[in-house]
N, CA, C and O atoms as CSV, one atom per row, in Angstrom:
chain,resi,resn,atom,element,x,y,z
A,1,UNK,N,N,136.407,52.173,66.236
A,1,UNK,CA,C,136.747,51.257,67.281
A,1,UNK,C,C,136.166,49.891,66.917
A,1,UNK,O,O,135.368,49.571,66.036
A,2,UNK,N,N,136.701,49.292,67.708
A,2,UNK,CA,C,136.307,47.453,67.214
A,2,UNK,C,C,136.147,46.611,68.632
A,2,UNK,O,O,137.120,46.629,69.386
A,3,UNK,N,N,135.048,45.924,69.005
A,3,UNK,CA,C,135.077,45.237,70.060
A,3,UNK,C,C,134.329,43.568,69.849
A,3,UNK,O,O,133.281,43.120,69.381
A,4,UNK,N,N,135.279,43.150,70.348
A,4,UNK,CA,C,134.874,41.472,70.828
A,4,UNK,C,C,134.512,41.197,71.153
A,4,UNK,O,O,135.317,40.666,71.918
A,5,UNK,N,N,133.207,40.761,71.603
A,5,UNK,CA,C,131.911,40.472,72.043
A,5,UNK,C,C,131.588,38.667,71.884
A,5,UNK,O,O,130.999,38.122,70.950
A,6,UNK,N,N,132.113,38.089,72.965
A,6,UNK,CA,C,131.575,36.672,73.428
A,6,UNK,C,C,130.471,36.606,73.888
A,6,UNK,O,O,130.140,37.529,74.632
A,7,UNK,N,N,129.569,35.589,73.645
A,7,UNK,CA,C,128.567,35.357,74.177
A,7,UNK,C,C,128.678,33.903,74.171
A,7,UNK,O,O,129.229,33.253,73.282
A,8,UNK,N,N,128.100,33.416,75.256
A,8,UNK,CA,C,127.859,31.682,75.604
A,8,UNK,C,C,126.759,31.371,74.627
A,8,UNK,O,O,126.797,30.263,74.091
A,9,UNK,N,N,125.883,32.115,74.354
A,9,UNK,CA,C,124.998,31.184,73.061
A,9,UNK,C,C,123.836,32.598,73.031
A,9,UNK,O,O,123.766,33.653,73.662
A,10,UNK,N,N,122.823,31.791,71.675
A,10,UNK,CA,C,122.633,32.648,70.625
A,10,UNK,C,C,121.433,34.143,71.514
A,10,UNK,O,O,121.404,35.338,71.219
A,11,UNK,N,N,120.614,33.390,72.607
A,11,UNK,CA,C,119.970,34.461,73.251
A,11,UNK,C,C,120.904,35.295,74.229
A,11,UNK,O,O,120.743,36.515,74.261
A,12,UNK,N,N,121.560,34.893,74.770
A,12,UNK,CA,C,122.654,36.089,74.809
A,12,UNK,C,C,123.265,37.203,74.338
A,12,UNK,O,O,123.355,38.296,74.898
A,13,UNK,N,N,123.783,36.786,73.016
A,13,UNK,CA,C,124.107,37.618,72.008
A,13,UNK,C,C,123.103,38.215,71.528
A,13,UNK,O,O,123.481,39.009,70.665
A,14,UNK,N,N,121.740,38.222,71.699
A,14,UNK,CA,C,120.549,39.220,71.305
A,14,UNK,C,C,120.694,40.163,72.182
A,14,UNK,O,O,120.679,41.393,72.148
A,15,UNK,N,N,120.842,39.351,72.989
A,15,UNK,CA,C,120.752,40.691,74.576
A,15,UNK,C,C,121.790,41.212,74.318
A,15,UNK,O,O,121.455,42.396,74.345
A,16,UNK,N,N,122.996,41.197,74.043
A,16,UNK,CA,C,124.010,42.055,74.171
A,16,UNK,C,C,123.721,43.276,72.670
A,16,UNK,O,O,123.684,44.506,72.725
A,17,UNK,N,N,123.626,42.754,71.958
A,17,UNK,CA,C,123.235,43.598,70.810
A,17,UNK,C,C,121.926,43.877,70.679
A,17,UNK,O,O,121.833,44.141,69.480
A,18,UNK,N,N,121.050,43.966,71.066
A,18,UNK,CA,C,119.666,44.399,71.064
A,18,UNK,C,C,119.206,45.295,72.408
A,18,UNK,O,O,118.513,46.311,72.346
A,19,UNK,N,N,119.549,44.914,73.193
A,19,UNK,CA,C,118.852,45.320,74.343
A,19,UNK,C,C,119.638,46.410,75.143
A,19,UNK,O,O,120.841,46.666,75.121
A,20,UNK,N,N,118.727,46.920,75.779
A,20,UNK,CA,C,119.873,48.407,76.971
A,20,UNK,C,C,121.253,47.942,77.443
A,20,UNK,O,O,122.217,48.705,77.510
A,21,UNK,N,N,121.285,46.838,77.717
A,21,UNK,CA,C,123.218,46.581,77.498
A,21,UNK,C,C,123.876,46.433,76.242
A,21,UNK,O,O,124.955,45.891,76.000
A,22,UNK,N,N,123.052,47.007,75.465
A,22,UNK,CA,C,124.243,46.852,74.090
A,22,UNK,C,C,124.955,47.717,73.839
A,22,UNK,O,O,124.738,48.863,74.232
A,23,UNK,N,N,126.278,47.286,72.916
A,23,UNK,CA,C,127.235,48.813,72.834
A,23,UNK,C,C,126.275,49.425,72.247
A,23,UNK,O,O,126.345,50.553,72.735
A,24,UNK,N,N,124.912,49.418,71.082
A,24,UNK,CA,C,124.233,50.697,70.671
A,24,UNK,C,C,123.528,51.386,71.538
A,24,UNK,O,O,122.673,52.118,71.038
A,25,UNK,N,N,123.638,51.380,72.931
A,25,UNK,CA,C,123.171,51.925,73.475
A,25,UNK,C,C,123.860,52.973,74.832
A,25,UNK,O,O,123.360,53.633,75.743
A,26,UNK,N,N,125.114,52.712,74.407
A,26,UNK,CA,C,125.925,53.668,74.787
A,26,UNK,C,C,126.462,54.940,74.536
A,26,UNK,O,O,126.869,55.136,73.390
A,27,UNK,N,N,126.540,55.727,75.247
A,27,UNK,CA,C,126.401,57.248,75.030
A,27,UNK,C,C,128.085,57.421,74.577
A,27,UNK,O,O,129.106,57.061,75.164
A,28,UNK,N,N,127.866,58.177,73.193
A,28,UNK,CA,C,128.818,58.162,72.189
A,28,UNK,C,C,128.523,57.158,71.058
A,28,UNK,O,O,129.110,57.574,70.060
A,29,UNK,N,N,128.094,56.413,70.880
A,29,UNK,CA,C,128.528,55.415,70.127
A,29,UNK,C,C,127.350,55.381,68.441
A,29,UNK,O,O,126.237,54.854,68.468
A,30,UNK,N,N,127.731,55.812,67.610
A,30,UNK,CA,C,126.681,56.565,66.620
A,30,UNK,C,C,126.233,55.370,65.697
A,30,UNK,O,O,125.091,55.253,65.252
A,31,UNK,N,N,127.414,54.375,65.429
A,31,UNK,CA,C,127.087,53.047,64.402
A,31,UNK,C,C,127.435,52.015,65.024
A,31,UNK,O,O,128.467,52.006,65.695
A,32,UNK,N,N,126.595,50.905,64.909
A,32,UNK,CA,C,126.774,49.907,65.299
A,32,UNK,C,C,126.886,48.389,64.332
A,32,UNK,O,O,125.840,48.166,63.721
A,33,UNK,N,N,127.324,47.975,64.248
A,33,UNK,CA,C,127.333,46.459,63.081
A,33,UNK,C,C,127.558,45.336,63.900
A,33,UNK,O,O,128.384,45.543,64.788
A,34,UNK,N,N,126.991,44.030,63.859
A,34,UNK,CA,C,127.381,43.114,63.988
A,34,UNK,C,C,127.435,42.055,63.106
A,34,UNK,O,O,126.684,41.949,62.136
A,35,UNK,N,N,128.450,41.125,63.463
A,35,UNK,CA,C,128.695,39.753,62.918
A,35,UNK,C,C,129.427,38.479,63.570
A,35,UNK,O,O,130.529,38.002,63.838
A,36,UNK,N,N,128.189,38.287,63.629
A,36,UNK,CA,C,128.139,36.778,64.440
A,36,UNK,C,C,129.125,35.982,63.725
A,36,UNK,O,O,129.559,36.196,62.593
A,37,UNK,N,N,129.477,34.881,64.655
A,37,UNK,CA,C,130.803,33.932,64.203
A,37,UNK,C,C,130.205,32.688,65.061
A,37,UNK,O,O,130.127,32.616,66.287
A,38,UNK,N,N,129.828,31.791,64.156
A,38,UNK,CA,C,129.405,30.568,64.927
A,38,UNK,C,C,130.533,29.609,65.543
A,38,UNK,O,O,130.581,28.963,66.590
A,39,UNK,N,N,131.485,29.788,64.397
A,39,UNK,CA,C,132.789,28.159,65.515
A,39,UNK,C,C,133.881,29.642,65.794
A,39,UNK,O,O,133.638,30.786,65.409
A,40,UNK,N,N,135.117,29.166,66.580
A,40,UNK,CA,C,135.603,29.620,67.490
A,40,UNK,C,C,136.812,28.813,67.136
A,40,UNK,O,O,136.591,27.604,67.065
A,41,UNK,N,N,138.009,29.189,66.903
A,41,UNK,CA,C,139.406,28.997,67.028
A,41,UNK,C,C,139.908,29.573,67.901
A,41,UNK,O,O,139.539,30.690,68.265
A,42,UNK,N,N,140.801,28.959,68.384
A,42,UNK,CA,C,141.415,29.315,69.583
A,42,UNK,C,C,142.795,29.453,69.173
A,42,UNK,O,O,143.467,28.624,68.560
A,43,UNK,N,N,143.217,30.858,69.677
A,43,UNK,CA,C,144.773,31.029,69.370
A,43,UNK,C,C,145.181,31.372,70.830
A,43,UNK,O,O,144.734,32.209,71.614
A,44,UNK,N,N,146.338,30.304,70.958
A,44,UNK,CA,C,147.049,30.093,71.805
A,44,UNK,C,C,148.072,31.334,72.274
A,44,UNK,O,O,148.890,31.250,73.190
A,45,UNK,N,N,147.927,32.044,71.762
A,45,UNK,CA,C,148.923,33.602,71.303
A,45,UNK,C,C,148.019,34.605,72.183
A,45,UNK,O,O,148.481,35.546,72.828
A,46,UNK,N,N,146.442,34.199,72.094
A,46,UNK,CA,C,145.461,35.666,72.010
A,46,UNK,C,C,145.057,35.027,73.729
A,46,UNK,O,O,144.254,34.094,73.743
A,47,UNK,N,N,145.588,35.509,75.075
A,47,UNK,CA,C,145.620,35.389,76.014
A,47,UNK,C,C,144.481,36.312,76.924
A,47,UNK,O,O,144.887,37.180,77.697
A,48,UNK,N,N,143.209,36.067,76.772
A,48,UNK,CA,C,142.239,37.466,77.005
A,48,UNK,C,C,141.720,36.815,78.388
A,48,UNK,O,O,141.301,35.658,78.389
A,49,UNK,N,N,141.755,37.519,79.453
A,49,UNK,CA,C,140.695,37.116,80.794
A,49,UNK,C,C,139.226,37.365,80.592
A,49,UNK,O,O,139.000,38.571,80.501
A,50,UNK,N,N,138.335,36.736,80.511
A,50,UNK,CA,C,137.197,36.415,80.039
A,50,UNK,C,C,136.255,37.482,80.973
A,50,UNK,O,O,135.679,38.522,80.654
A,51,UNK,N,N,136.393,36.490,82.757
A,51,UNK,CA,C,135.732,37.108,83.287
A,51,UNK,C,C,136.338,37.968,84.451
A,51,UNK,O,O,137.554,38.165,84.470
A,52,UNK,N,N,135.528,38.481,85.413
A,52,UNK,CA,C,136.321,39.283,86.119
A,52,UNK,C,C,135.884,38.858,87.564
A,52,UNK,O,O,135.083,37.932,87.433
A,53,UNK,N,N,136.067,39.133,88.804
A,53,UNK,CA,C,134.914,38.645,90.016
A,53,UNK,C,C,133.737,38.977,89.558
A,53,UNK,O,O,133.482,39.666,88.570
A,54,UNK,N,N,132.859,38.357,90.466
A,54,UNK,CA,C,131.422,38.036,89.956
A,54,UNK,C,C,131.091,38.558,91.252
A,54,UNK,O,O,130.934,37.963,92.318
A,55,UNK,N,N,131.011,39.804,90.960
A,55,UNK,CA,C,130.824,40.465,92.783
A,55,UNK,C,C,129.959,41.524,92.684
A,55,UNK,O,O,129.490,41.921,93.751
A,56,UNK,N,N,129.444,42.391,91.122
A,56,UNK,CA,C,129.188,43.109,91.435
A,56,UNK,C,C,127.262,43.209,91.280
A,56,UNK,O,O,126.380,42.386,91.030
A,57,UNK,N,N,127.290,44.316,91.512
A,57,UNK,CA,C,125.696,44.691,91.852
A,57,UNK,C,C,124.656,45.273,90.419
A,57,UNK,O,O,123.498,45.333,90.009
A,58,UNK,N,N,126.263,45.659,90.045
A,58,UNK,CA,C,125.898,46.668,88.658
A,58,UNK,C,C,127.328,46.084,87.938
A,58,UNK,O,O,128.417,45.771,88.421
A,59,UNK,N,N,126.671,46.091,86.221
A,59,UNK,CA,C,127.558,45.504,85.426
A,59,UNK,C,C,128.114,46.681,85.068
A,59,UNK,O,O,127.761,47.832,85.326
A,60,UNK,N,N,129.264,46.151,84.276
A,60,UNK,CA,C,130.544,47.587,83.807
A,60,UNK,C,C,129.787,48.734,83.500
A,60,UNK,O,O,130.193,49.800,83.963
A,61,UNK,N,N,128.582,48.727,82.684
A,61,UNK,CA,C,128.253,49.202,81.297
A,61,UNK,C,C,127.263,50.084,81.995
A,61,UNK,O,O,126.756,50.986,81.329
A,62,UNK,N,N,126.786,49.880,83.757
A,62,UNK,CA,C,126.373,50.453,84.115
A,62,UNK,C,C,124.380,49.481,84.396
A,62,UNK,O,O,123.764,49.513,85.461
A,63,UNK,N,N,124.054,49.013,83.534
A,63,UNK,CA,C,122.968,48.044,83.600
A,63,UNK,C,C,122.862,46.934,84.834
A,63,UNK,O,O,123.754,46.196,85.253
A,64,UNK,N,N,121.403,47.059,85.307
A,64,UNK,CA,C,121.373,46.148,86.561
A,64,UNK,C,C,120.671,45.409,86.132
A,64,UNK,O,O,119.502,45.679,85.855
A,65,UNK,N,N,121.367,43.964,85.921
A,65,UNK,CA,C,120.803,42.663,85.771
A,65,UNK,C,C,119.620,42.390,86.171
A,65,UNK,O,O,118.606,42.463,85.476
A,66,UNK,N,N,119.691,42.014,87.474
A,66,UNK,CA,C,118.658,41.478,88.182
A,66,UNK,C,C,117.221,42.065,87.919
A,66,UNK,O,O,116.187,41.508,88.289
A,67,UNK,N,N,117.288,43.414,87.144
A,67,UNK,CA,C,115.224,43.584,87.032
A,67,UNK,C,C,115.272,43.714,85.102
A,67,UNK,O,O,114.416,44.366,84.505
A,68,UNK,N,N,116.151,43.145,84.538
A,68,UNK,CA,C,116.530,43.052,83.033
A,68,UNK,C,C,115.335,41.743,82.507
A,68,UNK,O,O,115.416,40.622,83.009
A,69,UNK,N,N,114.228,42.090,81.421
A,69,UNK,CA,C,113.267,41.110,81.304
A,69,UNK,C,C,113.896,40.289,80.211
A,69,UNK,O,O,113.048,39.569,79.684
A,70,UNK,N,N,115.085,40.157,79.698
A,70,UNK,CA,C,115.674,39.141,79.483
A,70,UNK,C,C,116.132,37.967,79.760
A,70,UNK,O,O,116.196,36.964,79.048
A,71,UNK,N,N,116.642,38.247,81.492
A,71,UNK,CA,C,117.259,38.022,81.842
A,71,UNK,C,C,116.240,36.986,83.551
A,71,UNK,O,O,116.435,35.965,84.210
A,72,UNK,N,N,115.045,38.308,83.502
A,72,UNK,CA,C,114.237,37.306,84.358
A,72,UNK,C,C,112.914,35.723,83.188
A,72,UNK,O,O,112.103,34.873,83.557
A,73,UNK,N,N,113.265,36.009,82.309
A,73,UNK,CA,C,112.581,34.861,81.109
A,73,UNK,C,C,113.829,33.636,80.818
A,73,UNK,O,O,113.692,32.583,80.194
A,74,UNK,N,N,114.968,34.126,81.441
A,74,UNK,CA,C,115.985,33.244,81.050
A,74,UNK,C,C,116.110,33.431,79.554
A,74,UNK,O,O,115.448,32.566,78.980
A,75,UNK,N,N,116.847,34.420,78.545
A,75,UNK,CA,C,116.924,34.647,77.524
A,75,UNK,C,C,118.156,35.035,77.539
A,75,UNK,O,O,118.837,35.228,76.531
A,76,UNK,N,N,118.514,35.171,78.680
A,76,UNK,CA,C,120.043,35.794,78.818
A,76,UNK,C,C,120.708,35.310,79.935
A,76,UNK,O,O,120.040,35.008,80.923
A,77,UNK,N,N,122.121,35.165,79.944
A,77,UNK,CA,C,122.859,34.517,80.978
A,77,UNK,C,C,123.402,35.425,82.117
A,77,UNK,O,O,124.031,35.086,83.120
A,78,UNK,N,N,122.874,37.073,81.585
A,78,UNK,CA,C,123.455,37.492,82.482
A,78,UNK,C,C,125.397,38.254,82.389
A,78,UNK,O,O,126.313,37.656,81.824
A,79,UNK,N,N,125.550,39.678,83.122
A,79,UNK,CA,C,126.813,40.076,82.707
A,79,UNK,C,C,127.841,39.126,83.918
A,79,UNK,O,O,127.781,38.898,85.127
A,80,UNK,N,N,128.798,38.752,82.730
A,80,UNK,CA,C,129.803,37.909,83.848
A,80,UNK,C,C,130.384,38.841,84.845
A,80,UNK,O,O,130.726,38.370,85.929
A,81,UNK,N,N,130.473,39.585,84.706
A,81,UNK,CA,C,131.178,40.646,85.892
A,81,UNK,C,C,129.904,40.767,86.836
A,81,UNK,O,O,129.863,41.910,87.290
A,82,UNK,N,N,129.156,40.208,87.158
A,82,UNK,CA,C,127.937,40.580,88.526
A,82,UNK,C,C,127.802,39.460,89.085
A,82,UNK,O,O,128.419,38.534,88.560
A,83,UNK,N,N,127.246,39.258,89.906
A,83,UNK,CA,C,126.428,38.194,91.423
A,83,UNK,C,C,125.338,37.609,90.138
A,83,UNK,O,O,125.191,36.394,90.002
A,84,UNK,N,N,124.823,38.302,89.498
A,84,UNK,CA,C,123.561,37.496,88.621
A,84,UNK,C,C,124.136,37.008,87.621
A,84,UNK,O,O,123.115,37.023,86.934
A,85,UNK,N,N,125.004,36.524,86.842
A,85,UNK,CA,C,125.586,35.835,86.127
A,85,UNK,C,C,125.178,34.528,86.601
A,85,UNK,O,O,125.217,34.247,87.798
A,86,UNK,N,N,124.641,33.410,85.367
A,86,UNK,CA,C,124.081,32.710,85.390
A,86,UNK,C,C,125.331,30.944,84.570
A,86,UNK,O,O,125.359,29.747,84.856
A,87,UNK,N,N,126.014,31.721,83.667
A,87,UNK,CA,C,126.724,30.911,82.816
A,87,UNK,C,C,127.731,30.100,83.313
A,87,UNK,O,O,127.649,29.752,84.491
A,88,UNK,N,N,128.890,29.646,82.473
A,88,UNK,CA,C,129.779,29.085,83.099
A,88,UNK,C,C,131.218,29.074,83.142
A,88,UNK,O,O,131.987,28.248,83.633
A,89,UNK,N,N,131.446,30.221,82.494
A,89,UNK,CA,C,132.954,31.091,82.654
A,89,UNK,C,C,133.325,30.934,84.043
A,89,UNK,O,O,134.362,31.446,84.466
């Protein structure tokens, strides 16, 4: 499997790949790789909804923001799908 993983900037993307919200830390998931991509092209073709309401309590993945010590140091922006989302999607 292959997933796309945006992040608004670089302590973010630690948190998403390092920390209890990362895909390596999901049940199933045996290898993990990343590779960062610093600039960003935009294809006008590739039509993806970013975020989703910002309503919830608990992010997709199952992780609750709000007591995440990433996230209370400001190291992280936070999952766009929750109330604690911090960024600007």
């Amino acid at each position: 499997m292959f997933a796309l993983i945006f992040a608004e900037d670089y302590h973010s993307l630690e948190s998403v790949s390092l920390e209890k919200c990362s895909l390596r830390s999901q049940e199933g998931v045996r290898r993990f790789e990343l590779y960062p991509i610093q600039e960003i092209h935009y294809d006008g073709y590739l039509d993806i909804k970013v975020v989703s309401e910002k309503d919830r309590e608990y992010a997709p993945c199952g992780i609750f923001c709000g007591d995440c010590r990433r996230y209370e140091t400001n190291r992280c922006l936070g999952c766009p799908a929750t109330r604690y989302y911090r960024g600007k999607l």
